[in-house]
Every structure is written in C-alpha cells, then in structure tokens.
Phi, psi and omega in degrees: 000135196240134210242131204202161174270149162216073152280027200246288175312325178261017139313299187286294181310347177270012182249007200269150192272161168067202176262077205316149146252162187246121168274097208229177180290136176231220201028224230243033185227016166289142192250120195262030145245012126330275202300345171274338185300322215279318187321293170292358158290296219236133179278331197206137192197153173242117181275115149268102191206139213242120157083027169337112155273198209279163196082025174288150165292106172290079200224156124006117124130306184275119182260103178296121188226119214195136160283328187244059191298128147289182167299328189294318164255343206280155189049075159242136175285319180277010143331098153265152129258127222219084191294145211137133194270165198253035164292316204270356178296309171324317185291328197279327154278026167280319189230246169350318211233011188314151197256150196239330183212161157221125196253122171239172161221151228201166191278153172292129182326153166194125202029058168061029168256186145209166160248159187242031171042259211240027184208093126303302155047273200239331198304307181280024201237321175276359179254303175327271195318329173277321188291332161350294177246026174068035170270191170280149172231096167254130167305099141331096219228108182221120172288004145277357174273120180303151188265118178240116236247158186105223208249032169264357207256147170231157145261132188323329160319310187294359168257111173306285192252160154178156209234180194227151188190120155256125200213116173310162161270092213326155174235120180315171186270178199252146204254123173274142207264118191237189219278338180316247223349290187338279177314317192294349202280315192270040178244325172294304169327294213292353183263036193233046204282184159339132181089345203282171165248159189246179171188105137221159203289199187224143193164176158320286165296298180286011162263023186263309171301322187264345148319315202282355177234024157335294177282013162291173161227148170098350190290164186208144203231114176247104175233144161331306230213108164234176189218192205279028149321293185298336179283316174298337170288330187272356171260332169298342199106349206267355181252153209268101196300342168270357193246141156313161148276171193204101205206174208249285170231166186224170164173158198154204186290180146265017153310327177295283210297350198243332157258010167263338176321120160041083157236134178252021156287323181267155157212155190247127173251163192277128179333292175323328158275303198293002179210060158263129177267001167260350175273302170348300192301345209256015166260141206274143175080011207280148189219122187265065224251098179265178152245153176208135218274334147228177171220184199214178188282300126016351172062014176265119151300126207216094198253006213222335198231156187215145190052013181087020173216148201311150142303271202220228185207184181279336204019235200232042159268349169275328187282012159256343178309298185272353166276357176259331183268006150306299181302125164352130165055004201272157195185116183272114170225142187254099161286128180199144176288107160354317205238139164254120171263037140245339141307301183089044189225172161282144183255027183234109191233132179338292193238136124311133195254018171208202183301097201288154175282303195208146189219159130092061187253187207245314188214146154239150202241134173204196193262001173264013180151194202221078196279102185283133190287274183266108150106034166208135192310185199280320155345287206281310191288316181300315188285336164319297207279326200282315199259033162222318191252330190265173186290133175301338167271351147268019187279344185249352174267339191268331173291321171314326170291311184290310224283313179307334182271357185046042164235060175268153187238000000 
C-alpha cells in the first residue's frame, strides 16, 4: 500500500483507459473524498454502489449502477439498475459487472491490516475481481472508522494506493417513532421467543421490534445488516454472551460506531456467507423481519418498486425469506403499516401491478394483527390478510376483490 497525496492519486485515475467501471462502498461508509478525487479525474466512468447516499455524482459522462438504489441514485436518468438479490451480487462482479478500481474507505493501518469497519458487503468479492484482472484497490484511510474483526480485516498488501481524509462517519437521520410503528412492533416481539436468531433491517418498525425483545434472553444475531437496535439488546441482557454478533454491514449513531471499535462480540462478514439462504436455514430459530410497501391478496410482497419505477432492491429479503423458512423453528415476517398516510392509500391491494420481492411468508404484520400465513390454503391466507393487516376501511372493498379473484372464502 503506497499512502500518496492526492493530486498523485488523480494522476492515476486520469491514466486509467476507456470507460472504468468503479466499485465503491456505500451506505453510510462511502469514501468520498476518494471518490471525488476520481470525479475530477475521470471524464466518463460507470460508479457501481449498493444504498447510494445523496452526493453522488451526477453528470454528463457518469454512468449510475446499483442492485440496490439509494437515495443518492434513486430517479436518476443515467440509473442502471441491475435486479438482484444480494447473495448473488458477488457473482454479479465476478462477471457481468467487473470492476476496473475499487474505493473502500478503510481504518487507519494497524499491524499491516486496515479494517473496512462498518461496510464489509460486497467489497471483499470486489477487491478478489479487480485484483483479478489487474485493477486498482484504492483507500480512504479515515482513524474514525472502527476496527472491525472477520472478513473487515485486509492486508495492507491487497491495497494499491491511499490517500488520508479523516472524517466521522455519517449517521442516518433519526426516524420519529409513531405509534403504527410501536404497536406493530410489539406485535412482532410477541412471535419472537427466547433463543432466536433474529435478522432486520433498519426503520421504525425493526427498532420497534427489537426495543419489544429487551426481556428475551439467548438471542444471536446473523443480519445483512444492524443498527443501534442491536446495541440496545446488548445493553439489556438479551443477547446470547457466546455467539457473536454477526452482520455483512452496520450504520448508525455514533455510540454505535464506538461500540463496534475492536469489539470481538462482533464479527462483519462478506455477503456470500451472511445471505447464503443455506447458510440462514442452519441457524436455529431463525426469525426474519422485513418490510414492505405493499402486500397483496396473493400473501406476495413489494418491497422495491413505487409508482411503476425501481425504489430500492431485492437486497437481502428473498435470501432471508426463504432461509428462515428452512430453519428450525424459523419464521419469515413481513412488517407494515395498513395505511401509507401520506399517499392516502392503502397498503394491502387485491394484485400487485408491479414486481414482486418475496411470496410465501410465515406471518404478515400491520398495526391492526397479525396475519398467520404458512399452512393455510390461498383462501384462508387472503381472508388472513384483509381481516388482520388490513385498514379497516378497505376491508369490504378487498373483499369484494377476493371474491372477483376467486380467493374469497
């Protein structure tokens, strides 16, 4: 690793040929003053980046690529979108998608490591493919990023260049908790015992949830992804003191970031293990808590497209859907509020119109019940959902939909 200033650095990216593609970190660990050195470098390039925040660049010349739209790409015209789920991303730079540089931003060296803190993901399958093919690996070097054990760990070898930019590390913005959230939450808890392993996501509703298992005990957490949900279990008591925790990325306050520093409670692992759906099933109890912007009579879910354009992505809810209803004792749940109140629609609709994410779940969740799911004919799963999840005031209009859809009972 050659540590370089960088007009140095925007040398080497202006020597690189054609149109690179760039693989860079995202959610809330991108390093962006790398990525601006490349900007101001490089006239035309394609950025590859999963849950992009806002400042990405936008230009002329910059081609946007995402499995995963963030805020940072989403309703951009120069958007590729690359449907995929994110076990399968690795496979997808492997190939389709190969990488020409890859920008992490990574921890201040220590014994001829960095750690890649709090955005593991994808990253070590893109540094495998660009060294591969003789690309680049260039570094962010910011001493604020926590040092984090598992497959966060590098040698310093595996880095060409890096340059130093010390910076905290953004935190999202905080989500006001309302009361839908609450209830669904402890609605979610109570399908939740002792032992479990849990895996959610970040939001309203999965901190709702997880506020709701303060009195558990035994729990162990195999996630994509966690946020400071998981610190408050671990300041309750409630997590199981021999298993690690164990998630792909994290992002949150900064208490969080300060209690992922050298904690050997955690280990941040490469996406191809943590959202393996065979690896999922072999966890006991697994319990899987997504979200989604609608569901249908059809018990299938739509977590990814809004208005007849791209959202988000599959991330990593079909490979916990079907690896939790593998596991022992295991339970796939779809969390939602009945109402979007700023649309002013319902979010329980006769069919969906547009791509589904994940079908065939254990339970759906709204703040009006609890829709048991698995193990009730296509009938009984509809009549399931309009009288437990849905708003009471489409519930006679949803019937009349089942009855034309002939899932009435």
């Amino acid at each position: 690793m050659r540590v370089i200033s960088e007009p140095r650095l925007a040398a080497v990216f202006g020597a690189l040929p054609g149109m690179p593609r760039i693989v860079a970190g995202g959610n809330f660990a991108t390093p962006w003053r790398a990525l601006a050195v490349l900007d101001g470098a490089v006239a035309s390039y394609r950025l590859f980046v999963l849950n992009a925040q806002a400042g990405m660049p936008d230009r002329e010349g910059v081609t946007l690529e995402s499995p995963f739209v963030g805020p940072g790409m989403r309703g951009l015209a120069r958007l590729r979108y690359f449907p995929c789920r994110l076990s399968l991303v690795p496979a997808l730079l492997a190939g389709p998608a190969a990488p020409d540089v890859v920008l992490v931003q990574a921890s201040a060296p220590a014994g001829g490591r960095v750690s890649l803190g709090t955005e593991v993901n994808v990253l070590p399958a893109a540094i495998e493919a660009v060294r591969a093919r003789g690309g680049l690996v260039v570094a962010q070097l910011n001493p604020r990023v926590p040092y984090t054990y598992g497959d966060a760990e590098l040698p310093c070898e595996v880095i060409d260049y890096a340059i130093e930019a010390e910076a905290p590390l953004p935190s999202p913005p905080r989500r006001q908790a309302t009361e839908a959230a609450a209830v669904i939450g402890d609605r979610v808890a109570a399908l939740i015992g002792d032992g479990a392993t849990l895996q959610a996501g970040i939001g309203a509703v999965p901190d709702a949830v997880l506020a709701g298992l303060h009195a558990r005990r035994g729990l162990t957490v195999w996630s994509e992804m966690f946020s400071d949900g998981v610190l408050g279990l671990a300041k309750a008591g409630a997590l199981d003191a021999a298993q690690p925790v164990i998630a792909s990325f994290a992002f949150g306050s900064a208490d969080l970031y300060a209690w992922l520093d050298r904690n050997p409670d955690v280990r941040m692992l490469r996406t191809e293990t943590v959202n393996d759906p065979a690896t999922i099933a072999r966890r006991p109890a697994m319990a899987s808590v997504n979200g989604a912007l609608q569901v249908d009579l059809f018990a299938q879910a739509n977590a990814t497209w809004v208005k007849g354009a791209i959202h988000s992505g599959f991330g990593g809810q079909t490979d916990f859907v079907v690896g939790a209803l593998h596991s022992p004792g295991g339970q796939a749940i779809i969390a939602l509020p009945s109402w979007h109140p700023k649309a002013g629609v319902s979010t329980v609709v006769p069919r969906l119109d547009g791509p589904v994410t994940s079908f065939q779940h254990s339970y759906i969740v709204s703040e009006q019940g609890a829709a048991a799911i698995w193990g009730h004919d296509e009938r009984g799963q509809a009549g399931q959902i309009i009288e437990h999840v849905a708003h009471p005031s489409t519930r006679e209009r949803l019937r009349e939909a089942a009855h034309a859809l002939g899932r009435d009972r």
